[in-house]
C-alpha positions as a Markdown table, in Angstrom:
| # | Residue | x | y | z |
|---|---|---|---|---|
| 1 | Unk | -24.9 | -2.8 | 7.7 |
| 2 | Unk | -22.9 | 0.2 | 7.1 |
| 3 | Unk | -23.1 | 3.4 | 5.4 |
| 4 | Unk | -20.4 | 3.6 | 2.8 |
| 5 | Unk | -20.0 | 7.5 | 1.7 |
| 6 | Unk | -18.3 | 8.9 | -1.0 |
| 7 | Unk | -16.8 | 12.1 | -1.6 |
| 8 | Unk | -15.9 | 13.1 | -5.6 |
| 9 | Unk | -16.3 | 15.0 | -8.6 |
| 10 | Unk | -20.1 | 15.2 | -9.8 |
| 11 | Unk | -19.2 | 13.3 | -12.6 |
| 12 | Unk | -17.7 | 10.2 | -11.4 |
| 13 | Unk | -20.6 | 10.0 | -8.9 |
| 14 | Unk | -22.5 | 9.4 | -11.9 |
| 15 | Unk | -20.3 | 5.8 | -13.0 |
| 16 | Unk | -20.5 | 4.8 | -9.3 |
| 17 | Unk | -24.1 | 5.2 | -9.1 |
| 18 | Unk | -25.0 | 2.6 | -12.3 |
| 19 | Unk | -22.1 | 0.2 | -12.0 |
| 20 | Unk | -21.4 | 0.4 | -7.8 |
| 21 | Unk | -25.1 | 1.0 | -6.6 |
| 22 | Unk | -26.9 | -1.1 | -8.4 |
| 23 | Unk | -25.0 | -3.7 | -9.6 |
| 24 | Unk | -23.1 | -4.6 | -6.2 |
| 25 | Unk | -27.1 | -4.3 | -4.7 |
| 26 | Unk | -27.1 | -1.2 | -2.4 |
| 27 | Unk | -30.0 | -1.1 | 0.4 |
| 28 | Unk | -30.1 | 2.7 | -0.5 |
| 29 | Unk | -28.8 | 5.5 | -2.0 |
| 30 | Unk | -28.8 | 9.4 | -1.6 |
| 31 | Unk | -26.9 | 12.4 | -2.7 |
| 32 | Unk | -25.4 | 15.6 | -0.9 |
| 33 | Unk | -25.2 | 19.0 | -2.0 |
| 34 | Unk | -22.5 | 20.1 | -3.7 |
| 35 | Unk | -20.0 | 21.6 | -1.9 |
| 36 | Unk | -17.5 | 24.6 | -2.5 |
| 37 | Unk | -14.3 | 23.0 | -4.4 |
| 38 | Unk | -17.2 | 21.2 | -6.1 |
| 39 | Unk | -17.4 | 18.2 | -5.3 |
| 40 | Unk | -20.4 | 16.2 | -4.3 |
| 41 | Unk | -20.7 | 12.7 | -2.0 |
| 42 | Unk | -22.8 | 9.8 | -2.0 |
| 43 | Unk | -24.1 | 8.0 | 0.2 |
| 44 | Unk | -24.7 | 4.3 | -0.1 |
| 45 | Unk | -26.7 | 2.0 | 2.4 |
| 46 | Unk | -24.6 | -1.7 | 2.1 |
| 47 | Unk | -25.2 | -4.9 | 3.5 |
| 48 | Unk | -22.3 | -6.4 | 5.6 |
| 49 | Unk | -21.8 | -9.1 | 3.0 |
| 50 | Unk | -21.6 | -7.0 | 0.2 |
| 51 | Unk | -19.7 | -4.0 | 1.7 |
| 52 | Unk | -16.2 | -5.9 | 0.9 |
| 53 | Unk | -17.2 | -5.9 | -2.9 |
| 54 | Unk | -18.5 | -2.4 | -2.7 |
| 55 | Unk | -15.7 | -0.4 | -1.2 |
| 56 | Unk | -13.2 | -2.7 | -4.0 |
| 57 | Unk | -14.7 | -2.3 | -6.6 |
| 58 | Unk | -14.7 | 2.0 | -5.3 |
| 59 | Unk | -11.2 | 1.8 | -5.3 |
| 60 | Unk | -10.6 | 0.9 | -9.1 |
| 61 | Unk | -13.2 | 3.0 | -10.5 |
| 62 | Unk | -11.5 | 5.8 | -8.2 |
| 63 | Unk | -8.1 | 4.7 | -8.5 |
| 64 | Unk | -5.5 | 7.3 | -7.8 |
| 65 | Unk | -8.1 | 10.3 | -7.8 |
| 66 | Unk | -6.4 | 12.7 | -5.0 |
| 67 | Unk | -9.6 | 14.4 | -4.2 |
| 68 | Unk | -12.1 | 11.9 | -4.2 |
| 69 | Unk | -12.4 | 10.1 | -0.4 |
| 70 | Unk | -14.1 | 6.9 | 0.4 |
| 71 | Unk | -16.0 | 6.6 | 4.2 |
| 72 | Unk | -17.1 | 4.1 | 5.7 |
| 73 | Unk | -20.0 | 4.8 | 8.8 |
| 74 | Unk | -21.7 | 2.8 | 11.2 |
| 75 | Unk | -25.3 | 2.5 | 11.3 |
| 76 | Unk | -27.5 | 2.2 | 14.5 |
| 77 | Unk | -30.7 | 1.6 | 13.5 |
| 78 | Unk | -32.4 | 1.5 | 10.2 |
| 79 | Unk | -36.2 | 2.5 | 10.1 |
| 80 | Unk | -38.5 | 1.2 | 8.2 |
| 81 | Unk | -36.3 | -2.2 | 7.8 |
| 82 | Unk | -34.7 | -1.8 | 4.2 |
| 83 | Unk | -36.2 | -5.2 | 2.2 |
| 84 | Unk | -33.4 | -8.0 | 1.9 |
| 85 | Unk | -31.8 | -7.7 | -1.2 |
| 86 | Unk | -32.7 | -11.2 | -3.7 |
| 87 | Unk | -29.9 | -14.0 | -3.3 |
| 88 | Unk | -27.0 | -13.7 | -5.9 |
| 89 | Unk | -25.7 | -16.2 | -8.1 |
| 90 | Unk | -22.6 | -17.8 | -6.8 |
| 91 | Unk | -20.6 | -16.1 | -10.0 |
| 92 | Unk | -21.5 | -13.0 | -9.1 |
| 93 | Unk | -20.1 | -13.3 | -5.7 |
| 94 | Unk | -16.6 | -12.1 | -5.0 |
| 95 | Unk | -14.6 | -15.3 | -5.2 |
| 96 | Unk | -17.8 | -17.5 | -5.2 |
| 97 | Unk | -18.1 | -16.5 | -1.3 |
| 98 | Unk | -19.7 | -13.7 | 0.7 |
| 99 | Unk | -17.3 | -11.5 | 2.8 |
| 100 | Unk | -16.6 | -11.6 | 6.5 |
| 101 | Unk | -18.5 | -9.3 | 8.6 |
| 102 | Unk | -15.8 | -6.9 | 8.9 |
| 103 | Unk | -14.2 | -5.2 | 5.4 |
| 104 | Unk | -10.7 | -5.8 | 5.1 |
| 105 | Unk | -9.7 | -1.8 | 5.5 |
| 106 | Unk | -12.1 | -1.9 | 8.6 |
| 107 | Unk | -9.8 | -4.9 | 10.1 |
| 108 | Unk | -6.7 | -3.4 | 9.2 |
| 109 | Unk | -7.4 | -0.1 | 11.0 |
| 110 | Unk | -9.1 | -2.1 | 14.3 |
| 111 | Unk | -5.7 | -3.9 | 13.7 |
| 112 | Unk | -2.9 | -1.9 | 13.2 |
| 113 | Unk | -3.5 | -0.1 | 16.0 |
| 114 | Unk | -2.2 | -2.9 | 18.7 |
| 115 | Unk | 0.9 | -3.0 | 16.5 |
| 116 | Unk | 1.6 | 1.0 | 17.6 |
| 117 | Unk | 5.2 | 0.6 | 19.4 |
| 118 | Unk | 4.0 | 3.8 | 21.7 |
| 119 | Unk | 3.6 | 5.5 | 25.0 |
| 120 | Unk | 0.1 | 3.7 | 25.7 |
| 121 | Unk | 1.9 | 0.2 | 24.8 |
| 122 | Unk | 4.7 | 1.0 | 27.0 |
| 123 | Unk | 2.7 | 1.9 | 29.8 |
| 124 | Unk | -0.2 | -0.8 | 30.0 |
| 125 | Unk | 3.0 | -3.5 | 29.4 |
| 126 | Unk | 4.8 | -1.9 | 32.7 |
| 127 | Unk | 1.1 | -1.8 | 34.5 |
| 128 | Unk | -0.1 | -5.2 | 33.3 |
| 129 | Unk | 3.4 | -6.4 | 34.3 |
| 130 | Unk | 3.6 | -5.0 | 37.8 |
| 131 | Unk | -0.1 | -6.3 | 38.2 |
| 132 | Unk | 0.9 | -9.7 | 37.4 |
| 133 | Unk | 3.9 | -10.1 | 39.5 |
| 134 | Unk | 2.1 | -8.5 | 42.3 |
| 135 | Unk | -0.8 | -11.6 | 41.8 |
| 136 | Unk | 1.6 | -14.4 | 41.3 |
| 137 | Unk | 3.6 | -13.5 | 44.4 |
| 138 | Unk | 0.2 | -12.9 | 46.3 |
| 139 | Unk | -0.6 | -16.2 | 44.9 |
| 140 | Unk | -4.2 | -13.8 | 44.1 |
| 141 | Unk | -6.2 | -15.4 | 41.4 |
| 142 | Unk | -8.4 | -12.1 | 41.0 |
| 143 | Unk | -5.2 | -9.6 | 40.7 |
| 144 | Unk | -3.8 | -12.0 | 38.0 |
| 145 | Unk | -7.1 | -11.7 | 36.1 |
| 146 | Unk | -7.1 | -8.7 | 35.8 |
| 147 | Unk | -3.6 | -8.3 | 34.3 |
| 148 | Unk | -4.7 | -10.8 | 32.0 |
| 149 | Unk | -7.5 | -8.5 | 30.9 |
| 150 | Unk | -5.2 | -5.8 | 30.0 |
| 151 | Unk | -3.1 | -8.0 | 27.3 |
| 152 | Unk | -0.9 | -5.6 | 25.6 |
| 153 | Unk | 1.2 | -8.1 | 23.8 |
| 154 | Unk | -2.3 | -9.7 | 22.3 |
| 155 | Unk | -2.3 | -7.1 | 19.9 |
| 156 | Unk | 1.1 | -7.2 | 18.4 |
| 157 | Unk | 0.9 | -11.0 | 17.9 |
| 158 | Unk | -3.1 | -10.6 | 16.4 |
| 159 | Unk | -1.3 | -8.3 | 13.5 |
| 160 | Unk | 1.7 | -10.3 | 12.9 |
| 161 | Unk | -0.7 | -12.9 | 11.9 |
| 162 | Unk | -2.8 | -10.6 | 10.1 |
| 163 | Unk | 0.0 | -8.7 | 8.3 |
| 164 | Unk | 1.6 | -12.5 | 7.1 |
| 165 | Unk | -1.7 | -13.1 | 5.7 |
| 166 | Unk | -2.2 | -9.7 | 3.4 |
| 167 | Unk | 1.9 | -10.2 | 3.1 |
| 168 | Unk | 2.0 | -6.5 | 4.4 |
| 169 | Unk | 6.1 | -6.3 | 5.0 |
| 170 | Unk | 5.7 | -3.1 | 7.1 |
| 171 | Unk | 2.9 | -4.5 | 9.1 |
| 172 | Unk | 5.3 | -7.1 | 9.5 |
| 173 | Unk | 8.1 | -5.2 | 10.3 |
| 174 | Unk | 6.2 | -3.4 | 13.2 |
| 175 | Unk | 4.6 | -6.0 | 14.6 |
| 176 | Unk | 7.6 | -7.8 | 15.3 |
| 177 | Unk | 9.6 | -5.1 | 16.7 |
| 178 | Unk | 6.7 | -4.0 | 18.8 |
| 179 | Unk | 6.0 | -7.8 | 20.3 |
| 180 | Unk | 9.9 | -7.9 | 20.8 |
| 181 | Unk | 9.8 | -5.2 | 22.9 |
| 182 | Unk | 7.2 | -5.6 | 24.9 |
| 183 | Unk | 8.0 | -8.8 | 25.7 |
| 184 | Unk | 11.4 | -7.6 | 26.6 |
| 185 | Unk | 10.2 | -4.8 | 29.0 |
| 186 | Unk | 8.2 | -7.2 | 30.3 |
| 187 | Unk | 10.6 | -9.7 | 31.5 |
| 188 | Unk | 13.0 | -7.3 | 32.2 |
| 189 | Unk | 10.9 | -5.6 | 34.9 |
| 190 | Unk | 9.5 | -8.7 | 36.2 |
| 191 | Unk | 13.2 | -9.9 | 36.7 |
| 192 | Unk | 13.9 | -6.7 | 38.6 |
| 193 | Unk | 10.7 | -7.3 | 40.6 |
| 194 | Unk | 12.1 | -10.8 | 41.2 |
| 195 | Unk | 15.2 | -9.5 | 42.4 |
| 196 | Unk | 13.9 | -6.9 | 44.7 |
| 197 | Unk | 11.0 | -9.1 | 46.2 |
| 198 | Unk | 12.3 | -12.7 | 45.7 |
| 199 | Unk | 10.2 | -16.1 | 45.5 |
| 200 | Unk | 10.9 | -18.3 | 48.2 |
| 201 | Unk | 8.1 | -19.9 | 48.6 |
| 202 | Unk | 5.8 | -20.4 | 44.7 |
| 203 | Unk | 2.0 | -20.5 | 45.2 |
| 204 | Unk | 0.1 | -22.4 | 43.0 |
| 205 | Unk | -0.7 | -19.7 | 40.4 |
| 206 | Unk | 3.2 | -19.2 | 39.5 |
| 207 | Unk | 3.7 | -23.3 | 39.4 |
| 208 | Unk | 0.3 | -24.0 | 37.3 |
| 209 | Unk | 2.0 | -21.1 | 34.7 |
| 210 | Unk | 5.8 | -23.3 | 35.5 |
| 211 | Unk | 4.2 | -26.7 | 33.7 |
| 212 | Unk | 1.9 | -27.4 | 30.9 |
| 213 | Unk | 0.8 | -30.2 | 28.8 |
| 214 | Unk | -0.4 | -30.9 | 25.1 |
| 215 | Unk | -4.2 | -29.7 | 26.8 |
| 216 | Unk | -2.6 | -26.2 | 27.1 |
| 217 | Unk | -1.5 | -26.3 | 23.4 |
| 218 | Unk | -5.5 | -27.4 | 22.7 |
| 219 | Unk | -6.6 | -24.5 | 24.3 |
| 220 | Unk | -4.0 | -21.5 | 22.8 |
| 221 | Unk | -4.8 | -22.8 | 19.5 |
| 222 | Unk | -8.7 | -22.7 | 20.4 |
| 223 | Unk | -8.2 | -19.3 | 21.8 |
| 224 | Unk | -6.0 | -17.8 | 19.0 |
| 225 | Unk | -8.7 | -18.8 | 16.6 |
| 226 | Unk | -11.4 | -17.2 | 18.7 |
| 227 | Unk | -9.8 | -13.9 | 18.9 |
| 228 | Unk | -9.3 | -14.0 | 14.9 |
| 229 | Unk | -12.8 | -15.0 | 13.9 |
| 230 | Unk | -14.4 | -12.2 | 17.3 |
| 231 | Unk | -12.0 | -10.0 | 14.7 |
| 232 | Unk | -13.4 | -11.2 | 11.1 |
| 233 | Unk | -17.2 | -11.1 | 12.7 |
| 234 | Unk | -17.2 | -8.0 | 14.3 |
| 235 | Unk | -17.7 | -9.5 | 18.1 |
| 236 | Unk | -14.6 | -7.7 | 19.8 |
| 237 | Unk | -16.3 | -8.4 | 22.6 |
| 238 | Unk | -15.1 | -11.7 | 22.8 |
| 239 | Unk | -11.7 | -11.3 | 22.8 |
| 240 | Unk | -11.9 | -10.5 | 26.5 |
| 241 | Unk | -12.4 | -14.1 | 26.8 |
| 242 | Unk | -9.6 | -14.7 | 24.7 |
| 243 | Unk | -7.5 | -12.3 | 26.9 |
| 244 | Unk | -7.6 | -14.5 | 30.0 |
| 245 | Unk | -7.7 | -17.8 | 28.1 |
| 246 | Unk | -4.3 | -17.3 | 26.4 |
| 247 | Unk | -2.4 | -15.1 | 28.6 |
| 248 | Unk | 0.6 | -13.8 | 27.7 |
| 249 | Unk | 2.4 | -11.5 | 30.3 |
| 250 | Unk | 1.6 | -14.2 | 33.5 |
| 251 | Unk | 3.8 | -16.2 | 32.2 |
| 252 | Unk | 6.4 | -13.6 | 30.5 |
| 253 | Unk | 6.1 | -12.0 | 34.2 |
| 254 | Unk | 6.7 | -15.8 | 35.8 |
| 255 | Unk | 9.8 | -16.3 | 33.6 |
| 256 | Unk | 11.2 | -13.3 | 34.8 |
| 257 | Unk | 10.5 | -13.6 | 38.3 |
| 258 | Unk | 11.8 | -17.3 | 38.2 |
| 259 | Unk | 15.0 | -16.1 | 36.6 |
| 260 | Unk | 15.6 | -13.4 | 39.4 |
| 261 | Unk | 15.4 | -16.1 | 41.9 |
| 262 | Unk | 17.3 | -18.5 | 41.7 |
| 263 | Unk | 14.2 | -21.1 | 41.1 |
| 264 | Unk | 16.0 | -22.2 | 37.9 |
| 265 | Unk | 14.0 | -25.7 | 37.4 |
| 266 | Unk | 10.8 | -23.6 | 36.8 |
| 267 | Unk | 12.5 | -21.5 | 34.4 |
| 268 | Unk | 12.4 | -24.0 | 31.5 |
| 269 | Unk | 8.4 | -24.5 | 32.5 |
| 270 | Unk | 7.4 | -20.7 | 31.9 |
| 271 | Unk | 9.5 | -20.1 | 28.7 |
| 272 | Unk | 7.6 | -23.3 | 27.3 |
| 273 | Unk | 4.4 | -21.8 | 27.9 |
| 274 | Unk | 4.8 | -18.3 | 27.0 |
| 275 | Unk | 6.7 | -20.0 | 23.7 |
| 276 | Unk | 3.4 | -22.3 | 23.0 |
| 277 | Unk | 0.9 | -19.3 | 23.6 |
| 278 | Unk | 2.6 | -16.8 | 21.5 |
| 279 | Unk | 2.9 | -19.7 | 18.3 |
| 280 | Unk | -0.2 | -21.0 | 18.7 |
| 281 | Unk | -1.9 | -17.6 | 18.7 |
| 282 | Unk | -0.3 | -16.9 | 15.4 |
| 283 | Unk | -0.6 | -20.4 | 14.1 |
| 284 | Unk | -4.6 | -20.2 | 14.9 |
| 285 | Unk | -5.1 | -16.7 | 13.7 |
| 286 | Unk | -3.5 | -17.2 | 10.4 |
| 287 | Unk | -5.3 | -19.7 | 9.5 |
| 288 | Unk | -8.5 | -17.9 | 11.2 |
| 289 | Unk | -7.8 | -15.2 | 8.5 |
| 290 | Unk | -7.1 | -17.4 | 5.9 |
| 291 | Unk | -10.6 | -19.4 | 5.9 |
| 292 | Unk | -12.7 | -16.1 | 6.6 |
| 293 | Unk | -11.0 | -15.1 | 3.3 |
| 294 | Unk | -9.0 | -12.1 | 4.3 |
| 295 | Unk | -7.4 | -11.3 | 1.0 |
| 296 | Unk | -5.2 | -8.0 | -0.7 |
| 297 | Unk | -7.3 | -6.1 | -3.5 |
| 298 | Unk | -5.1 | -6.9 | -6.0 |
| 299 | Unk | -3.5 | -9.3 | -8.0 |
| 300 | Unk | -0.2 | -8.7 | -7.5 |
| 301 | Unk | -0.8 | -8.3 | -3.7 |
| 302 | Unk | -3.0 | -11.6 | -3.8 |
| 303 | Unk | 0.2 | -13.1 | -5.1 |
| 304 | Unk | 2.7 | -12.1 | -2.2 |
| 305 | Unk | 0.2 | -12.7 | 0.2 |
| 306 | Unk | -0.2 | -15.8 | -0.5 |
| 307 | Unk | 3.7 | -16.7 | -0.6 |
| 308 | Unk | 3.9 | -14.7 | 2.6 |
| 309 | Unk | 0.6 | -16.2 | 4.6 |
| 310 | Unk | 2.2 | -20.2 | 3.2 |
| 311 | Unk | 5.7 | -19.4 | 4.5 |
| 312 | Unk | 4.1 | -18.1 | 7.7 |
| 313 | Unk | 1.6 | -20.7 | 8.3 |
| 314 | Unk | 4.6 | -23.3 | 7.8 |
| 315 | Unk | 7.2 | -21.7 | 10.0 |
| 316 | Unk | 4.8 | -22.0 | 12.9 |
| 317 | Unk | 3.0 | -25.2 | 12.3 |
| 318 | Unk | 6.6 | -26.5 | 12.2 |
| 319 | Unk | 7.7 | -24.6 | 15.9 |
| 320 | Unk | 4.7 | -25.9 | 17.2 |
| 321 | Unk | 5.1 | -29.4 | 16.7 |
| 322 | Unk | 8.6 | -28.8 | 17.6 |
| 323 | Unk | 7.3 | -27.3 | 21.1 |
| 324 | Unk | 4.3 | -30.6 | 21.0 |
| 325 | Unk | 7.3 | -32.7 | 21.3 |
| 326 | Unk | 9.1 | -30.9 | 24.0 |
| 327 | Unk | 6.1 | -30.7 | 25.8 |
| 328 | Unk | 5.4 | -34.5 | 25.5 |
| 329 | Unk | 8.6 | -35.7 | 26.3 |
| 330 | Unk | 9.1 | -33.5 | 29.7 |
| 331 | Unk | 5.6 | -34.6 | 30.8 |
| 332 | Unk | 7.0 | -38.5 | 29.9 |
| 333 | Unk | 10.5 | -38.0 | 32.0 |
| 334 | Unk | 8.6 | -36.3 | 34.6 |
| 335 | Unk | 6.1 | -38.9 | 34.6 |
């Protein structure tokens, strides 16, 4: 649960109390004083599968009022437990469904932020990359982890697939630039490494991230979807898991090394993978989104988003069988 607080004019507090409060089924409710441009906040105690309803149906009554400000709060502990609110009829549900765990606004802002094209991306892509080419020519499992763990181009891809599915053009728009040039620095430095320290010899780490079969396509799907739904249910936790289980600078870093020297047959192997990891993270999350019920507010948004999340969903349902195939008929030649 989460403390929803609301900061307005005495009078509107009034409306949100009768038709917010107590009709959307708040645990709780209290007011604050009133303050010196005189306003006055609210404070309502909300369920996680009503909060989504709540905090909509705050931004119509509100609409366009400059001074009024909606936020939302965590909550530790509640003491005494707050009695469960009775079950509501499936009408009165938004969209016949309760909401994820996490509000849409609450994923946005958790998500925007790995779509930032700054510094701190810059840096942990240079760090994670240097870490990874250092493990792969050290043929060190442990040092490869833990460039896995750092992930910087998880992020970018998570809100590509989140931004197709609200049809958020600017979310869009960064995203992609941001996952471009990360994966760019990426390769780029990983071919210089390469150049300076070439591979004569690959270990086993840098030829397991060289091949890959329709089993690795299983398990970047699996993963994608994992990070989406540790999003939608408020487990970030888990997405350190899904760091390591769908890597993506290993093989960026492998690509570039391979390219630097000279070992041109493993070439094709990398670019596969890292091609298969970054669709089928944005296949899996999409659709993630999609079933958790991720929706705009409105119905004009609803309407783009849906044209956007279709297109979206196609476009890399359709690379992926495209890169199926690839992968099935190189294992079948090799084989």
């Amino acid at each position: 649960m989460k403390l929803i607080e609301v900061v307005a004019d005495p009078s509107d507090l009034n409306t949100l109390v009768s038709f917010i409060a107590e009709q959307h089924g708040a645990l709780d409710y209290w007011f604050g004083q009133v303050v010196e441009d005189e306003r006055q906040s609210i404070r309502m105690l909300v369920a996680d599968e009503n909060r989504q309803a709540v905090l909509d149906s705050l931004q119509e009554l509100l609409g366009d009022t400059r001074n009024a400000r909606i936020v939302v709060l965590p909550v530790e502990v509640v003491l005494p437990r707050p009695e469960p609110l009775p079950e509501q009829d499936e009408d009165k549900k938004p969209n016949g469904k309760k909401s994820t765990g996490v509000t849409r606004e609450e994923l946005y802002h958790q998500i925007e932020k790995g779509a930032r094209l700054d510094t701190n991306f810059l840096v942990l892509v240079v760090l994670s990359t240097v870490v990874a080419a250092i493990g792969l020519q050290e043929n060190n499992v442990a040092v490869i982890v833990g460039a896995m763990v750092i992930a910087p181009l998880l992020g970018p891809n998570l809100a590509l697939a989140f931004a197709a599915t609200l049809g958020d053009r600017d979310l869009i728009r960064e995203s992609l630039w941001t996952n471009f040039v990360g994966l760019t620095a990426a390769l780029v430095l990983s071919a210089a490494i390469g150049w300076i320290w070439p591979v004569v010899d690959p270990g086993t780490e840098i030829l397991g991230r060289t091949d890959i079969g329709l089993d690795g396509v299983a398990l970047a799907l699996a993963s994608g979807a994992a990070a989406a739904l540790s999003l939608t249910s408020g487990v970030a936790s888990a997405l350190v898991g899904v760091m390591v289980a769908v890597a993506l600078l290993p093989p960026t870093a492998t690509l570039g090394m391979m390219l630097a020297s000279t070992q041109q047959e493993l070439v094709a192997g990398a670019a596969l993978l890292l091609a298969v990891n970054v669709v089928s993270v944005n296949l899996a999350a999409t659709l993630v989104f999609l079933v958790k019920g991720v929706r705009p507010r409105t119905w004009l948004e609803k309407r783009q988003a849906r044209q956007s999340s279709v297109w979206a969903a196609l476009f890399w349902a359709t690379a992926l069988l495209i890169l199926s195939l690839t992968v099935y008929f190189r294992d079948w030649i090799s084989g």
